[in-house]
Structure formats: C-alpha cells, structure tokens
C-alpha positions, 0 to 999 in steps of 0.5 A: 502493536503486534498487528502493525508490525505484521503489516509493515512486514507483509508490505515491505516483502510485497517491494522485495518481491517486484524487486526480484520481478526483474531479475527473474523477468517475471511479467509484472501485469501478468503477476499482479493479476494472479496476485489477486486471485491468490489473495482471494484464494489465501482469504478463503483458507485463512478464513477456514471453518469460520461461520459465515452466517454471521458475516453481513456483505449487504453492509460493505460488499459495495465498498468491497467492489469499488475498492477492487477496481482502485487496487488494480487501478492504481496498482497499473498507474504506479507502473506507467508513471514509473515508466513514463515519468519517473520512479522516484515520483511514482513512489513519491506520490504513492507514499504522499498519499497518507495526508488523505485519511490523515486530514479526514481523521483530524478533521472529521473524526471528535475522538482522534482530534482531541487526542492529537497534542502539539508533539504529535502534530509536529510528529505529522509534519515531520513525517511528510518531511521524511517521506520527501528526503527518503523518496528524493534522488538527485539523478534520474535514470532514464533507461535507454528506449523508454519514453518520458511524456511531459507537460500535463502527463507529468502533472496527471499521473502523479496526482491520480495515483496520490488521489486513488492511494488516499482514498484507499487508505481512507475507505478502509478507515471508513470501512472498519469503523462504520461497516465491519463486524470484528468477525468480517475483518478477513472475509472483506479482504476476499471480496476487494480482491475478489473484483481486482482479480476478476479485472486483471484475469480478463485482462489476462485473457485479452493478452492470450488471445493477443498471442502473449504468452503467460509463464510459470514465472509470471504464476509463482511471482503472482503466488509469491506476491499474494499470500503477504498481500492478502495478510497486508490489508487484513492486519493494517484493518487489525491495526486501525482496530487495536488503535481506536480507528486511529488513522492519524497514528496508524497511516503514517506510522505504517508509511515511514516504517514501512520506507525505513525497513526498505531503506535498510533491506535495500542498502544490505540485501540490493547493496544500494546506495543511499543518498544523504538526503534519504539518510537525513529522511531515514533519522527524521522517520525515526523521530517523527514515529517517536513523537506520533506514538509516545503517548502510546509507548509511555501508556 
C-alpha cells in the first residue's frame, strides 16, 4: 500500500506543478521537455551503485522506446485538446483511460478475474461514475483569443488521448509481469524517458533555431516537474508488484485517489470551487475505492 500512496502522491504534485506553470509563465513545452531529461537524470542516481550486470534490456528496451514516443505524445495532445477543445474533456478523457488495462486485466488475466466479487465489480462501476461527475463542469470557459475546432476534431483529440493513455498504462502492466526483473523496475523508467527526452530536446532545438527563447523558468519548472515524475512511474510498477499485478485494483484506485487529493488541494490551496456534481463524485470516489479494496483492507 505504501508504494500506492507514493505514486498518488508524485502524481498529484506533477497537477500542482503545471498549475503554477501559469503563474510563474513557465513555458509548459519547454518544461515537459527538460522534465524528461530530468527523470533520466533522477533514474541515473536513484539507481546509484546497483549493478547493472544483471539488468537484461533485450528483454524491454523496445517496449521502453515505444512507450517514450507515447508519453511526450500524449502528454502534447492533453495540452492541444485543453486548448482547442476544452479542459474538462482533456482531463476527462485522460482519466477515462483507466477502462483499458481494466478490461484487459479481467478479460485476459485467469488470477485477477477470479478474485474480482460482485462489490468489486459494482466498485469499477462506481468508479467510472466518479471519474465523470468529479471531472464535470457546468460552464466551459473559452478564453478571449483561443481558437475552438469543431465537428470531427472534437471527437478526434479526445479519443486519442484515452487510446494513447489506455495503452500506457496497459503496457506497463504488461511490462512488469512478462518482461521485468524486480531489480530493473527503476532502470526501465530511464530508458522511456530516455526516448521522450531525446524527442522533446530536439523539438527544443527547432524553437531555438526559430529565434524562441528557453528560459531559466522553463528549466527550474522542468527540474521541478521530473524528480516526482521519474518517482511516479517507478512506484505505480512497485504497486502493480505489491499487488499481484493487479491492474483492476491498482489503476483505478491510483485514478480516483489521485482526482480526490486534487479535488481537496485545489479547493484549500487555489481556494477553487467545487461544483455539486464534482462533491457527489468525490463521496462516490470514496465508496468506489472502499468496495475495490475491502478484500484487501480486511486481509
């Protein structure tokens, strides 16, 4: 449980910190891209004197490569839809995404089927429940200059990132009970964020040599956002570990804790304000978390 608890918490400070993006005009691309090559970097040490004889990257470093492209790739589709067609769809979408490894667990994975009762099961039910009425608005803001698409766009970018999320998440299941070895769990991190760095370093280079200008904001946002972002991944595959591989379990419950911490922080440190809808989603979170993990609480 410890581990889940540690990558609820990395991830809900990764929200807090593009929430001070803003504020502080932080250059949210330049910042995702130095992120990475901190991660990288925070994965290196982190790692320290471990020996690396017995780390096999013939086994993964493919899936480590493809998973590179999709962070960064979904990461900057998050921010275009958020711009083009809305926040709360953004988010939405995004948190949606848990319904992937969810199914695929259930579906194709004996061990975890069997375990799932009829509380946990009306537990997932309630959970995509939560996910809807916390991420609902009744008003969406369009910002004075921004440009909204419509028509097949809408529909488009919303989907591709809860395809791209889903199969995130569902890899890294796949990746921590078929490919790793419980001493490579923090060198595999390195190597995804390894490719999204590369990426997003020469996108960087492009924008420079397009006379944009990367600031030292931009680099301590970056540095800020990758130490937690390295330490997110690492404990949500220490987590599916703890727990059997239990991806039904993990990801949900990762989910909804994750939008009640932010829903909580959000309302006493931004003073924002909930709607009823989203306080009804916060209380069913609640319940849904309870009747996924009872077995596991009365264990």
């Amino acid at each position: 449980m410890l581990y889940l608890l540690l990558s609820i918490a990395c991830s809900v400070s990764l929200f807090i910190t593009f929430r001070y993006f803003q504020q502080y005009r932080v250059d949210t691309f330049h910042a995702i891209a130095i992120n990475y090559l901190v991660c990288v970097l925070t994965g290196i040490l982190f790692v320290g004197t471990e020996s690396w004889a017995t780390i096999q990257p013939q086994n993964w470093w493919w899936l480590a490569l493809f998973l590179g492209g999709t962070f960064i790739s979904t990461f900057y589709l998050m921010g275009l839809t958020t711009q083009k067609v809305g926040m709360t769809i953004a988010s939405l979408a995004s948190k949606m995404s848990m319904v992937i490894p969810v199914g695929i667990n259930l579906l194709f994975f004996a061990e975890v089927a069997k375990d799932f009762d009829k509380l946990n099961f009306l537990g997932l039910l309630m959970a995509l429940v939560a996910v809807g009425l916390s991420s609902y608005s009744p008003k969406v803001q369009q910002e004075e200059g921004m440009v909204y698409v419509s028509g097949l766009a809408r529909i488009v970018l919303p989907l591709s990132i809860f395809a791209l999320s889903g199969v995130i998440e569902t890899s890294l299941n796949y990746a921590n009970l078929h490919l790793l070895q419980p001493q490579e769990m923090p060198v595999f991190p390195i190597g995804l964020f390894a490719t999204a760095a590369l990426i997003g370093l020469i996108g960087i280079f492009i924008q420079l040599s397009r006379g944009k200008v990367l600031t030292w904001r931009s680099v301590i946002g970056g540095v800020v956002l990758g130490v937690p972002n390295y330490f997110s991944i690492y404990f949500l595959l220490k987590s599916l570990e703890a727990f059997n591989n239990n991806g039904a379990f993990v990801f949900p419950v990762n989910n909804i804790c994750i939008i009640i911490v932010s829903a909580f922080i959000s309302v006493l440190l931004f003073k924002e304000k909930l709607h009823l809808f989203n306080k009804i989603g916060v209380l069913v979170a609640i319940v849904a978390i309870l009747l996924l993990g009872y077995q596991k609480l009365l264990a």
